[in-house]
C-alpha positions as YAML, in Angstrom:
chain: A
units: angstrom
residues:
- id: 1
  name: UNK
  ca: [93.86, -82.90, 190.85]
- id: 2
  name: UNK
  ca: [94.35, -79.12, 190.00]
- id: 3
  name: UNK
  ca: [92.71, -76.44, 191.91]
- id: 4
  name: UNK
  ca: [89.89, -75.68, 188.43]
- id: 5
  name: UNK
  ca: [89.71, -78.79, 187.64]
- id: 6
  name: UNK
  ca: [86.18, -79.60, 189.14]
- id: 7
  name: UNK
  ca: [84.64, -76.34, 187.45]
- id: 8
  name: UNK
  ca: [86.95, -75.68, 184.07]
- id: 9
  name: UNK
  ca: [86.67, -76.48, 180.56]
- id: 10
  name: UNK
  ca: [88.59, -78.57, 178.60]
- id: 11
  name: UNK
  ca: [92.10, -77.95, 178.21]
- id: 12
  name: UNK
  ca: [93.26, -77.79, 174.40]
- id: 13
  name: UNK
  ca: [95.58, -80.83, 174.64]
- id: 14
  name: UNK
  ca: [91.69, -82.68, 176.01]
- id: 15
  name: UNK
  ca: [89.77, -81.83, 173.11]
- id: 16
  name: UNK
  ca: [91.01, -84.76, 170.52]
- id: 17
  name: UNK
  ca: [90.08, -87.36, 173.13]
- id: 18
  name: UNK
  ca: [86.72, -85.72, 174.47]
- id: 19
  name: UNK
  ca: [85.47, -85.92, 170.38]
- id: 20
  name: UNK
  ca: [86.35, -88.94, 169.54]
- id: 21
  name: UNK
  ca: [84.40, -89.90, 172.92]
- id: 22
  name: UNK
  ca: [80.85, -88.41, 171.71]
- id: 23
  name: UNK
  ca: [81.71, -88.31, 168.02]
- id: 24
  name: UNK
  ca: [79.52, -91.33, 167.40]
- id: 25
  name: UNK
  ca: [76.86, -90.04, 170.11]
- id: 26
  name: UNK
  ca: [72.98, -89.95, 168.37]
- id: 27
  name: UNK
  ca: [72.52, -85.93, 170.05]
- id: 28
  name: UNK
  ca: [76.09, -85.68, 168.02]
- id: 29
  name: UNK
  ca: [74.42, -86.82, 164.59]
- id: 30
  name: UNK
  ca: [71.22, -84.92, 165.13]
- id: 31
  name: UNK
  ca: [73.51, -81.84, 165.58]
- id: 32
  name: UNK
  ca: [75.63, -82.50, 162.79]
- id: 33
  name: UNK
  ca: [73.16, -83.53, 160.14]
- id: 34
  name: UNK
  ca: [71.46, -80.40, 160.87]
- id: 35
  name: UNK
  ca: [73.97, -78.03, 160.64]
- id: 36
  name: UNK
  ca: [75.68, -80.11, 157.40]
- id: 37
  name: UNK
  ca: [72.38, -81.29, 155.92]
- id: 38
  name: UNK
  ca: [74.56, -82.08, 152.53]
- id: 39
  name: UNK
  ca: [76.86, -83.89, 154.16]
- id: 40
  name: UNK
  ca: [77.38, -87.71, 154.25]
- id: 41
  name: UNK
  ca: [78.04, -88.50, 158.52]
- id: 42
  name: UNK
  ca: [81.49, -90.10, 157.92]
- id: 43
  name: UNK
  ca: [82.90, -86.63, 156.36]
- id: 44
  name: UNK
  ca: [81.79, -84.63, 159.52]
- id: 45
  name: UNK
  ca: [83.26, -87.55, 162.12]
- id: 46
  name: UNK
  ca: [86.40, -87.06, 160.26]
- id: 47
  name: UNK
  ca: [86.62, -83.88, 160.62]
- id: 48
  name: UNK
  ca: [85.74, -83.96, 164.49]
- id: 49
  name: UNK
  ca: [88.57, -86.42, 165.10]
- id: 50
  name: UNK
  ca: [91.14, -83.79, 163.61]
- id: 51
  name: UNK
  ca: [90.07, -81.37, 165.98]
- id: 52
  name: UNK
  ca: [92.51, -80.17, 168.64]
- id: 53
  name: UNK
  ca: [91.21, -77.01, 170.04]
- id: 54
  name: UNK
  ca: [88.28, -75.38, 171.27]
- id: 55
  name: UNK
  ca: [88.38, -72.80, 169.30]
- id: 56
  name: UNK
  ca: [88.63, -74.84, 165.97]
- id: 57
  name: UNK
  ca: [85.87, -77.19, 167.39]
- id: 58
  name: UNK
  ca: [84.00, -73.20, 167.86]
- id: 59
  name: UNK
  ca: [84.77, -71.63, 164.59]
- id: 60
  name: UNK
  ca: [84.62, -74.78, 162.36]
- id: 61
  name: UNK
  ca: [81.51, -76.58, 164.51]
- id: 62
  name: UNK
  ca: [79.54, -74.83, 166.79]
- id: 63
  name: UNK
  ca: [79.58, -70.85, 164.73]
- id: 64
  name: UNK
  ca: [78.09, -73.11, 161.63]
- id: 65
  name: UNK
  ca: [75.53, -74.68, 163.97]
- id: 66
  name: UNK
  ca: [74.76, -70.86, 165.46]
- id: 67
  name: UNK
  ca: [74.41, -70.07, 161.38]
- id: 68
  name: UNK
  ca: [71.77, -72.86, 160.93]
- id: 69
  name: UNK
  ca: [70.21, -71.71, 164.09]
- id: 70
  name: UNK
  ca: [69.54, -68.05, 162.85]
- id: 71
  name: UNK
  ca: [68.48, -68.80, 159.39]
- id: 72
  name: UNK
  ca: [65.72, -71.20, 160.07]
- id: 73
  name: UNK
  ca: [64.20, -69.71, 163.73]
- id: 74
  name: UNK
  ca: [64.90, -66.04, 163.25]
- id: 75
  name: UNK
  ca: [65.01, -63.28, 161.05]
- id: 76
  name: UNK
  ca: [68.60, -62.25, 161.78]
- id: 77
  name: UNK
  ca: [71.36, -60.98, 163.99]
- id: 78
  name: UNK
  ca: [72.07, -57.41, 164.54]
- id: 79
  name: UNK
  ca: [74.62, -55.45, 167.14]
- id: 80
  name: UNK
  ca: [75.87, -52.45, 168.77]
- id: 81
  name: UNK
  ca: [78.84, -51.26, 170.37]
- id: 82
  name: UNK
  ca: [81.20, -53.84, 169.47]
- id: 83
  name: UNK
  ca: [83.47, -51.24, 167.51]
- id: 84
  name: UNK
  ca: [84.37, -50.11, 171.14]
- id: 85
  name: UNK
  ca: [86.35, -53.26, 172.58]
- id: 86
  name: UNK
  ca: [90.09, -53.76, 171.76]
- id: 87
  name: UNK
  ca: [91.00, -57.05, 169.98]
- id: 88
  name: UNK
  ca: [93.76, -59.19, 172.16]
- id: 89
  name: UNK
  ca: [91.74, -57.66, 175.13]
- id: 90
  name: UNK
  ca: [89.62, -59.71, 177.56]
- id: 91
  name: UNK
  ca: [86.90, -58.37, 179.06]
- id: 92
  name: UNK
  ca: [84.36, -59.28, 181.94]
- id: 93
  name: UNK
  ca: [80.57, -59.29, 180.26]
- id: 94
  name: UNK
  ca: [78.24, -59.12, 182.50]
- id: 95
  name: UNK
  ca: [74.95, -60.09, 180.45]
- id: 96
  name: UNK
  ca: [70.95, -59.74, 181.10]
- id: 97
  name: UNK
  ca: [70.09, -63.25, 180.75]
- id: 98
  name: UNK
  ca: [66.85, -64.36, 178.56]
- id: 99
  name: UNK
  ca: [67.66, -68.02, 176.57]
- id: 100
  name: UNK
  ca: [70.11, -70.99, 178.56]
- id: 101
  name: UNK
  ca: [72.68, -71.62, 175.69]
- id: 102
  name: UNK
  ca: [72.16, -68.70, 172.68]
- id: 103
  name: UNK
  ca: [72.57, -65.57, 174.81]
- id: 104
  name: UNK
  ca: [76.33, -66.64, 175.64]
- id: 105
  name: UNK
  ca: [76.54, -68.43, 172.01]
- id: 106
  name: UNK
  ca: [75.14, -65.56, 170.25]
- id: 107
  name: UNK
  ca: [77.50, -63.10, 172.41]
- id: 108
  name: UNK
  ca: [80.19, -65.31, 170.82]
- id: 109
  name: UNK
  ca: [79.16, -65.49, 167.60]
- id: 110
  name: UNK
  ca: [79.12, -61.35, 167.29]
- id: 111
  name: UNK
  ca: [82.68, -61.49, 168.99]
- id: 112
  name: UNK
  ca: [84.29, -64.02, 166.60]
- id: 113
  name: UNK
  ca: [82.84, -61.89, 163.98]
- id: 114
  name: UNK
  ca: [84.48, -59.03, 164.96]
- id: 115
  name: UNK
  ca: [87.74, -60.59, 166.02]
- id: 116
  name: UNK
  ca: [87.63, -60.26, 169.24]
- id: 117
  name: UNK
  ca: [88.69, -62.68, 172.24]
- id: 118
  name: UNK
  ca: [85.79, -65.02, 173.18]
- id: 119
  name: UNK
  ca: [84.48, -65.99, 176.37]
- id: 120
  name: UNK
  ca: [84.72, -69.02, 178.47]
- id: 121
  name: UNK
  ca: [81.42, -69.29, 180.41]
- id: 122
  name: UNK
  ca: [79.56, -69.64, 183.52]
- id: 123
  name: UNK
  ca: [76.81, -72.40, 182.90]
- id: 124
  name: UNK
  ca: [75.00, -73.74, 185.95]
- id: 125
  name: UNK
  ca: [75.94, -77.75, 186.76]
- id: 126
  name: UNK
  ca: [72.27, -78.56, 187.07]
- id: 127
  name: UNK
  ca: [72.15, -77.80, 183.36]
- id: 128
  name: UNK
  ca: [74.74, -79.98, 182.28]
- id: 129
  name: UNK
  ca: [74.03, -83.66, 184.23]
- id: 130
  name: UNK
  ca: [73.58, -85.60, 180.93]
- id: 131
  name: UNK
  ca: [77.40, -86.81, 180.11]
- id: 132
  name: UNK
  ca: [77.32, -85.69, 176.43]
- id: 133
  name: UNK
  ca: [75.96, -82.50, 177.75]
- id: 134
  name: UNK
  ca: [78.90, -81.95, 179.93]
- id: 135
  name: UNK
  ca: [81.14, -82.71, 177.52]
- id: 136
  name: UNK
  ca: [79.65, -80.42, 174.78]
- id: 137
  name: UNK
  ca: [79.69, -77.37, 177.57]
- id: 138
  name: UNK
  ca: [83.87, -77.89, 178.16]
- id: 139
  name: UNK
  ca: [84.02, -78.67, 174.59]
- id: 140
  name: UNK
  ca: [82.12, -74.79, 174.17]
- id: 141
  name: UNK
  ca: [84.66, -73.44, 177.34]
- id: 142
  name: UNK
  ca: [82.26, -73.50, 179.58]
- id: 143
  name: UNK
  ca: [82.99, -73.39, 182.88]
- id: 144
  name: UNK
  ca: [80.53, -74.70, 185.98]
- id: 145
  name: UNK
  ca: [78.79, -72.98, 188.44]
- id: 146
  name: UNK
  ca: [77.77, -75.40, 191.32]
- id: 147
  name: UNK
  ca: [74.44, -75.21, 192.51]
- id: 148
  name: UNK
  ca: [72.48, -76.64, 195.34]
- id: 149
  name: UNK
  ca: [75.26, -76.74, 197.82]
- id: 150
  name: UNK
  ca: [75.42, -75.66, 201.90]
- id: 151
  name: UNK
  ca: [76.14, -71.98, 202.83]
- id: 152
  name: UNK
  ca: [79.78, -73.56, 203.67]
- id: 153
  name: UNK
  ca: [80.43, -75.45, 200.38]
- id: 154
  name: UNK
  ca: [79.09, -72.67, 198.50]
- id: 155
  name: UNK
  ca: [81.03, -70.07, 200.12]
- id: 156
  name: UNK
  ca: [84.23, -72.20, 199.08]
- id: 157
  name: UNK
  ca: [82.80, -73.20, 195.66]
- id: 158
  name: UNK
  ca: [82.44, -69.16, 195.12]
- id: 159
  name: UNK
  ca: [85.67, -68.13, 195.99]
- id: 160
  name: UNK
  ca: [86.70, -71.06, 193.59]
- id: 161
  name: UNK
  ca: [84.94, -69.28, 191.17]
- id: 162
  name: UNK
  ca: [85.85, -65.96, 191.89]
- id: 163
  name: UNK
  ca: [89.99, -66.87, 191.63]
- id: 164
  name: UNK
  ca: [89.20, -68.86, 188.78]
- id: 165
  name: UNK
  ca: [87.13, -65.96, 186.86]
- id: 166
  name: UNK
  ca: [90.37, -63.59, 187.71]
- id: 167
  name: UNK
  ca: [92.87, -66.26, 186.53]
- id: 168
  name: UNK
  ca: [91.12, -66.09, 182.63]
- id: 169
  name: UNK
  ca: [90.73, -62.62, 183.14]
- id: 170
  name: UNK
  ca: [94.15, -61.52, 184.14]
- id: 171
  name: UNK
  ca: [96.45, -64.34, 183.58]
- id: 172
  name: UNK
  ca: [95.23, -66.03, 180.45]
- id: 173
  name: UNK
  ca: [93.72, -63.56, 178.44]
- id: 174
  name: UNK
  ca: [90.58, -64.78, 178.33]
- id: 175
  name: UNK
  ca: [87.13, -62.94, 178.20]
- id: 176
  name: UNK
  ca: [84.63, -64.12, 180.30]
- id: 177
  name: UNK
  ca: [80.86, -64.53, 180.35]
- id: 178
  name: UNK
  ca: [78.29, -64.24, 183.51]
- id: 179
  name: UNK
  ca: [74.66, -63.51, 184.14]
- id: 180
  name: UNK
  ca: [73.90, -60.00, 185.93]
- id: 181
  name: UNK
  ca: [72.02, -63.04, 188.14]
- id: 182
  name: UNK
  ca: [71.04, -66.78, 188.81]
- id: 183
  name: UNK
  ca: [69.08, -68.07, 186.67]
- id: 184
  name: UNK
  ca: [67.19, -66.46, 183.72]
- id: 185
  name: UNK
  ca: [65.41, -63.35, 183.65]
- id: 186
  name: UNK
  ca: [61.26, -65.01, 184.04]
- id: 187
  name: UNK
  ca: [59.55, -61.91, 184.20]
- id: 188
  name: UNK
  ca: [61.37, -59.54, 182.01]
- id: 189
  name: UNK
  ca: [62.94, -57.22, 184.68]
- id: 190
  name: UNK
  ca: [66.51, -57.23, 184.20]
- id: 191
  name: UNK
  ca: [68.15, -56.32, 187.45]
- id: 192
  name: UNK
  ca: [72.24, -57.08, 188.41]
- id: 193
  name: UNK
  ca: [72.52, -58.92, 191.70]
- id: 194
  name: UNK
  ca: [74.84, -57.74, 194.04]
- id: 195
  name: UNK
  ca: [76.08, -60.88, 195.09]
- id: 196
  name: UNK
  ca: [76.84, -61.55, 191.94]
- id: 197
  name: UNK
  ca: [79.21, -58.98, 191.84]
- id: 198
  name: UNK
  ca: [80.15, -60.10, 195.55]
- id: 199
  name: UNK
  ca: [81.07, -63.21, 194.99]
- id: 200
  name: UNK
  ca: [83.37, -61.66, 191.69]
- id: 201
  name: UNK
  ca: [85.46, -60.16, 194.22]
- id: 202
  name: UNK
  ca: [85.91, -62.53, 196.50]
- id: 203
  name: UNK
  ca: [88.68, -63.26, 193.46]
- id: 204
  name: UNK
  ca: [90.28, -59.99, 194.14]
- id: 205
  name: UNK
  ca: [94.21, -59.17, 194.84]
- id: 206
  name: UNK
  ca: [93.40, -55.55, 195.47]
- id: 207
  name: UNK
  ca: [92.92, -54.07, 198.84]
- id: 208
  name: UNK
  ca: [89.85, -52.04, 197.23]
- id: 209
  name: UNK
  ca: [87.70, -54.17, 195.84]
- id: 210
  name: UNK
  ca: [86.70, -51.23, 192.78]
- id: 211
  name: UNK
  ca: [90.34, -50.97, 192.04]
- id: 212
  name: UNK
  ca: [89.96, -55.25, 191.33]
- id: 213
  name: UNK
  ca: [86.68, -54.32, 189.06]
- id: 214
  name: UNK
  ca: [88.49, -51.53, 186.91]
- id: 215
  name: UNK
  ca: [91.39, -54.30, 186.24]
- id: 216
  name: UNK
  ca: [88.46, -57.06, 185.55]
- id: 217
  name: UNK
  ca: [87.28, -54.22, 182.52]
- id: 218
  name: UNK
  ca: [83.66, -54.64, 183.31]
- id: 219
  name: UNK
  ca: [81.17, -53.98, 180.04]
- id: 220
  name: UNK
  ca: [77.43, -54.79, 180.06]
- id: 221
  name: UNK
  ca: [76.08, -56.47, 177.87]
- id: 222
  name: UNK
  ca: [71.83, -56.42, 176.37]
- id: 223
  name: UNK
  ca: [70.52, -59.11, 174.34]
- id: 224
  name: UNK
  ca: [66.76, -58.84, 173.44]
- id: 225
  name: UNK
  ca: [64.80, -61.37, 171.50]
- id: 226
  name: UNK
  ca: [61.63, -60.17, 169.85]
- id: 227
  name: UNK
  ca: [60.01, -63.29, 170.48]
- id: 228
  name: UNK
  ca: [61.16, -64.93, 173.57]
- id: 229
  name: UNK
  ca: [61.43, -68.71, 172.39]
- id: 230
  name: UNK
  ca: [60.86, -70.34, 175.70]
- id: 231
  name: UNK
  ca: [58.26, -67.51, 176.83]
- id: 232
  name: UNK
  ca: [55.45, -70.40, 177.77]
- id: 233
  name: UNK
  ca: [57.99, -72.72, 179.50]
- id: 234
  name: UNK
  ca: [58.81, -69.84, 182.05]
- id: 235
  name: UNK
  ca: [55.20, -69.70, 182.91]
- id: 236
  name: UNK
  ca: [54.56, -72.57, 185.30]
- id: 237
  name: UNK
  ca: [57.01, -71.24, 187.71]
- id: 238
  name: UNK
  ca: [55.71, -67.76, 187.50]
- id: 239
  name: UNK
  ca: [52.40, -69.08, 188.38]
- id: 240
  name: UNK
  ca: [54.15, -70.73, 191.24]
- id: 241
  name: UNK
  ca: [55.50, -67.37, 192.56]
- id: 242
  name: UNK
  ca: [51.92, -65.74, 191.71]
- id: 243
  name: UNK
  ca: [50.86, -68.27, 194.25]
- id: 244
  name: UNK
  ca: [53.64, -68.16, 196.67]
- id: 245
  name: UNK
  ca: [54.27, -71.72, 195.64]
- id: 246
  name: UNK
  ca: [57.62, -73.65, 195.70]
- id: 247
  name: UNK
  ca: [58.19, -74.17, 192.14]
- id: 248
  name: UNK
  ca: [59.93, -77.46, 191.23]
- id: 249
  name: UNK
  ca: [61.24, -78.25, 188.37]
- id: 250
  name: UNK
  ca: [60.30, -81.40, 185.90]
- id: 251
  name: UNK
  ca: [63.44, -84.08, 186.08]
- id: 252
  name: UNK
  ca: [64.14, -82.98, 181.80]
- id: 253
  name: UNK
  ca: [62.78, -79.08, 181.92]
- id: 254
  name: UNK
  ca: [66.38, -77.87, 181.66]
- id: 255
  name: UNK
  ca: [66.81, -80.34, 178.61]
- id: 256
  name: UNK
  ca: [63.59, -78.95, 177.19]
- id: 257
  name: UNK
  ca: [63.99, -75.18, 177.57]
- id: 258
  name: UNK
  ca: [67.50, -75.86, 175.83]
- id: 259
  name: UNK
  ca: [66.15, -77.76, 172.69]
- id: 260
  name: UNK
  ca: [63.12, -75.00, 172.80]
- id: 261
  name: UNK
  ca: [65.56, -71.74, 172.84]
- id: 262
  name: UNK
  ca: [67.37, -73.27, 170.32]
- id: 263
  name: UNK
  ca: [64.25, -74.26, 167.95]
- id: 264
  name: UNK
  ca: [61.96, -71.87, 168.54]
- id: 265
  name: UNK
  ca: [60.97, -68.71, 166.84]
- id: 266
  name: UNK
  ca: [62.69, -65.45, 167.90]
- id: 267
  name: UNK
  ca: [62.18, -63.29, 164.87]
- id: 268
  name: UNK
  ca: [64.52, -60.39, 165.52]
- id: 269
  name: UNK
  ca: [67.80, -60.63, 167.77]
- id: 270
  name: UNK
  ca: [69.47, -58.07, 169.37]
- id: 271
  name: UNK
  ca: [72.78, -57.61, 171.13]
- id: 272
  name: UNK
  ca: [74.09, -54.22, 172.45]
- id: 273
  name: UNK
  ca: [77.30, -54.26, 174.52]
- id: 274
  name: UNK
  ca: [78.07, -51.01, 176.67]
- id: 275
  name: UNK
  ca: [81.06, -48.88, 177.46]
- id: 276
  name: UNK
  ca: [83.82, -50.40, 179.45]
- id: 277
  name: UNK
  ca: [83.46, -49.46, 182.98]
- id: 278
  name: UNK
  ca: [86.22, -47.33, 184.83]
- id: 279
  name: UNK
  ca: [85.52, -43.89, 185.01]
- id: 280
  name: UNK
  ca: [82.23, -44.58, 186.46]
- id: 281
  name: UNK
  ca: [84.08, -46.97, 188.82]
- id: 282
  name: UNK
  ca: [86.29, -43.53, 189.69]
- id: 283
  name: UNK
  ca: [82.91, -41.84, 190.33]
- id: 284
  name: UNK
  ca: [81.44, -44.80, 192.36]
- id: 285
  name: UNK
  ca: [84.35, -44.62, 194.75]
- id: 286
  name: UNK
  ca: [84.22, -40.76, 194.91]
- id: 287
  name: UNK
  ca: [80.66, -40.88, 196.07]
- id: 288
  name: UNK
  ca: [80.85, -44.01, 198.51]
- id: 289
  name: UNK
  ca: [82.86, -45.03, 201.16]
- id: 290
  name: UNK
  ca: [81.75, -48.17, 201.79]
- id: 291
  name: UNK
  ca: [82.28, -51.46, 199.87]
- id: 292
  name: UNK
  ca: [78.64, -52.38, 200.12]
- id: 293
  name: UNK
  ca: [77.51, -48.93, 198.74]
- id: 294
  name: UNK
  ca: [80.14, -49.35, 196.37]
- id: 295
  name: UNK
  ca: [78.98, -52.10, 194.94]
- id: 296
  name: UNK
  ca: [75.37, -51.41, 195.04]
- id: 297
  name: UNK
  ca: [76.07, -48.57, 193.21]
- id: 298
  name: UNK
  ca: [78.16, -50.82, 190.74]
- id: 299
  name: UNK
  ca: [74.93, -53.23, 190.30]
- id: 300
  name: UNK
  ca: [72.80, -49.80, 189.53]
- id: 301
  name: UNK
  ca: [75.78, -48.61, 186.98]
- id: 302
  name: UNK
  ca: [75.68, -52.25, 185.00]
- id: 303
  name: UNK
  ca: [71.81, -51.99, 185.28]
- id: 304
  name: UNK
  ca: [71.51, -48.72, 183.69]
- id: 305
  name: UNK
  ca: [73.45, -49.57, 180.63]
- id: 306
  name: UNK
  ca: [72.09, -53.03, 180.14]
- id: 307
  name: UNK
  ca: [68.53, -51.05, 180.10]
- id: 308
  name: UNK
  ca: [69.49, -48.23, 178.00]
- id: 309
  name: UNK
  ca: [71.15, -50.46, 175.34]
- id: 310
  name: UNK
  ca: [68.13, -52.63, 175.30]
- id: 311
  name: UNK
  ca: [66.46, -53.13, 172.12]
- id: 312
  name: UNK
  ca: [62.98, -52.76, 172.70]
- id: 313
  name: UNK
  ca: [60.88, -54.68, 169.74]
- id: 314
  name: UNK
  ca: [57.40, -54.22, 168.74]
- id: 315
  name: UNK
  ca: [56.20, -57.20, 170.54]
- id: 316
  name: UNK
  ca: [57.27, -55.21, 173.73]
- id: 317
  name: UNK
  ca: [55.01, -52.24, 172.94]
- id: 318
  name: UNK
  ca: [52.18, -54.41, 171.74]
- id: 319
  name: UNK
  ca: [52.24, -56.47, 175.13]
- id: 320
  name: UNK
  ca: [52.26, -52.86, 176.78]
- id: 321
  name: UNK
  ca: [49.30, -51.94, 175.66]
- id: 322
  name: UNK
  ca: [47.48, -54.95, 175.70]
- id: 323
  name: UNK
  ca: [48.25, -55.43, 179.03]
- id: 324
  name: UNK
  ca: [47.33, -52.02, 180.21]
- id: 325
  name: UNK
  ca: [44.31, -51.68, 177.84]
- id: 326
  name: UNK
  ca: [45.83, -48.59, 175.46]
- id: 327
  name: UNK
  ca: [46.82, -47.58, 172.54]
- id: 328
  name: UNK
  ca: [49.89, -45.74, 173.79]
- id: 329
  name: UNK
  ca: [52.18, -47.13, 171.68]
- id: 330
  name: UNK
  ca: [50.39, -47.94, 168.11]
- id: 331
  name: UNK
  ca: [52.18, -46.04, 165.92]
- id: 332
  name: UNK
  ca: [55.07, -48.43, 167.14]
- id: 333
  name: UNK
  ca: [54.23, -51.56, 165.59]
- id: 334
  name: UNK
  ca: [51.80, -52.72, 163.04]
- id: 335
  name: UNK
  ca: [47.89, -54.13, 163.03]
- id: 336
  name: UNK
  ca: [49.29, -57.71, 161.55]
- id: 337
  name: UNK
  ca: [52.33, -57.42, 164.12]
- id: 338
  name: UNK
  ca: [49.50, -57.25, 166.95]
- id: 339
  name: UNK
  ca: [47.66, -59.55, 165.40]
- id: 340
  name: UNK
  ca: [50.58, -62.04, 165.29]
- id: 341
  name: UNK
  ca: [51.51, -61.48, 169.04]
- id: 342
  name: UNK
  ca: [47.95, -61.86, 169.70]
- id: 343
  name: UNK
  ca: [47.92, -65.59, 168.07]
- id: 344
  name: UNK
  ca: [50.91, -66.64, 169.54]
- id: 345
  name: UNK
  ca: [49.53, -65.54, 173.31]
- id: 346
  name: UNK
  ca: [46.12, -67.42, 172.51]
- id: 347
  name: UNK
  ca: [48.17, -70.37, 171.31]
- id: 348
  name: UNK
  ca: [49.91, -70.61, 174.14]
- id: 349
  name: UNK
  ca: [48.46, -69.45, 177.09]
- id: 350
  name: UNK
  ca: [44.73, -69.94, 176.31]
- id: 351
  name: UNK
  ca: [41.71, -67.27, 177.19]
- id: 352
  name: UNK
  ca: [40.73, -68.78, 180.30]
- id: 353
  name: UNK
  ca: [43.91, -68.37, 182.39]
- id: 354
  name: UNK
  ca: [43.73, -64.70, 183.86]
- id: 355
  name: UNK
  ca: [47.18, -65.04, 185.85]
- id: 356
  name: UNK
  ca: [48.98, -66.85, 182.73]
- id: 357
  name: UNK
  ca: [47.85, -63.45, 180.63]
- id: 358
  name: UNK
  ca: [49.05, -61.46, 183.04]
- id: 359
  name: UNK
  ca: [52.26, -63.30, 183.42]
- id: 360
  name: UNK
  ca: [52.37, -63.44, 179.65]
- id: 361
  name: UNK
  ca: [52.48, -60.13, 178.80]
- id: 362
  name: UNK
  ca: [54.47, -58.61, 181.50]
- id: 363
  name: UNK
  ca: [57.42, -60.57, 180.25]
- id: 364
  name: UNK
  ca: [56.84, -59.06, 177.36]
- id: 365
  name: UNK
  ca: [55.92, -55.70, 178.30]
- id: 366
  name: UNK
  ca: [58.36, -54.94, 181.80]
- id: 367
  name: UNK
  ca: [61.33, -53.96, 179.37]
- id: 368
  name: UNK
  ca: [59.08, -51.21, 178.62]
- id: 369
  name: UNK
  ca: [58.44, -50.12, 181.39]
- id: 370
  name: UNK
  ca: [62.08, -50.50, 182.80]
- id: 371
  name: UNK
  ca: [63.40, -48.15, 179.84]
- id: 372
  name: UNK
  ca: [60.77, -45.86, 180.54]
- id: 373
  name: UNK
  ca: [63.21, -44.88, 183.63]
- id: 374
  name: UNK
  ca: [65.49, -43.50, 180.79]
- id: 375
  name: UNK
  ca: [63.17, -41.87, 178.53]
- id: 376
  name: UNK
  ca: [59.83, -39.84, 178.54]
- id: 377
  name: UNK
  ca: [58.99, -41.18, 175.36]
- id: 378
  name: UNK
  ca: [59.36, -43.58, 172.25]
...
């Protein structure tokens, strides 16, 4: 067994094999027969079977599924800052986190469409335990992140990581994808966990660790949804918290949150990517002389630019001002765009359920408040 091969994706020459293996899967025709309505099953399982790389199986498959997606649970795709990034460059994109599988799907969507190099990336195991799951992640070059393991096995398992993240991004070219933190943002405030960024460099071949995150070429990434499609599904565990509960999860939530991000209504998307990150790096370094300042002052950099290039929507302002009973921000959105959000937040959550509302509508309104750091006013 090779060092990566318990976390990586599929190798190129292990695509043919892996789609002939799911090819006649059910979750394989549902996906199919959605994204080729018109087309009868045994043209699409042909075409499968004469797939030999991921990135066929992405451009021909998965970017037409993405397509489907967009057109029938949102009213379109927009971006910023792409025109930066160098094609035939890989980057490390370090990404607020909001929706399991479209935030990194989405992110690769806007870089195929601007021909730059996509990202393998880092999906949680816990997500993937059904087989055809697992295979559809390597299939998509993702790579695993290994969860639930002892403070020994999970400093080895990071390191693993870590040297496998700088292999893609330094030896084959490849861009790479990570949360700014475990697990999706639930509340709507988007920070950058330092040990995120710890465990990063436990990768590095530098003797200072900033010199290893200037070569990783660092840029931030913001993806806003202006409706969150899984927004009620992250309540039960914010209730939890509320409580100072354990929250544990339902054996298929995962599966569920998946299908719903995929499914459900979004409306508007947004995704921003910042400025590559090395003079502030310089400037970081300059001002600190110690690795842990260094990279707390790294996590506040990232944070900062995911924040400013956030796309606030007017389901952020109308949450805002619901929740802190104004009319701040009015001239923002529109009486039938209130009167939408205000639907959906009955629907959902109910009238009776005080903490629910609460939870509700900070998810909503938080990114508000967060860019309000930035700017006096809107």
């Amino acid at each position: 067994m090779q060092k990566f091969d318990a976390i990586r994706p599929f190798y190129d020459s292990e695509v043919n094999e892996a789609l002939h293996g799911v090819a006649n899967h059910p979750m394989m025709k549902t996906m199919m027969n959605f994204t080729f309505p018109e087309l009868n099953d045994e043209v699409w399982k042909e075409q499968l079977k004469k797939t030999h790389s991921i990135r066929d199986f992405q451009c021909n498959f998965i970017y037409q599924t993405i397509q489907k997606v967009l057109e029938k649970s949102s009213e379109g795709l927009t971006t910023s800052g792409f025109e930066k990034l160098e094609k035939n460059t890989p980057y490390l994109f370090i990404s607020n986190h909001r929706d399991i599988l479209l935030d990194t799907t989405l992110l690769n969507v806007c870089l195929f469409e601007h021909g730059l190099v996509m990202t393998a990336s880092a999906i949680g195991d816990n997500l993937v335990k059904k087989a055809f799951l697992s295979t559809l992640a390597k299939l998509n070059r993702n790579f695993l992140v290994l969860r639930g393991l002892t403070p020994r096995e999970m400093l080895q398992s990071s390191k693993l990581l870590a040297e496998y993240m700088g292999q893609l991004l330094l030896r084959e070219n490849r861009s790479v994808w990570i949360a700014q933190r475990e697990g999706r943002t639930k509340d709507g405030n988007d920070e950058t966990n330092p040990g995120v960024l710890k465990m990063i460099g436990m990768g590095s071949d530098e003797e200072n660790i900033m010199n290893y995150f200037k070569k990783l070429k660092i840029v931030p990434v913001s993806i806003s949804y202006e409706y969150d499609p899984t927004d009620v599904l992250k309540m039960p565990q914010l209730m939890a918290e509320a409580n100072n509960e354990v929250y544990v999860k339902d054996k298929n939530e995962d599966f569920m949150t998946i299908l719903s991000g995929i499914m459900g209504t979004k409306k508007r998307i947004h995704i921003s990517v910042g400025d590559v990150l090395d003079t502030e790096i310089d400037q970081i370094v300059a001002e600190n002389d110690n690795s842990n300042k260094q990279i707390q002052a790294l996590a506040q950099v990232i944070d900062d630019s995911i924040l400013q290039n956030y796309q606030l929507w007017p389901t952020n302002f109308i949450a805002y001002d619901i929740l802190n009973e104004t009319n701040t921000y009015s001239h923002l959105y529109k009486e039938n765009e209130k009167q939408l959000f205000e639907r959906r937040l009955e629907k959902r959550i109910g009238t009776d359920n005080g903490v629910a509302r609460q939870g509700f509508l900070a998810m909503y309104a938080n990114p508000v408040v967060s860019k309000l750091k930035y700017q006096d006013a809107f």
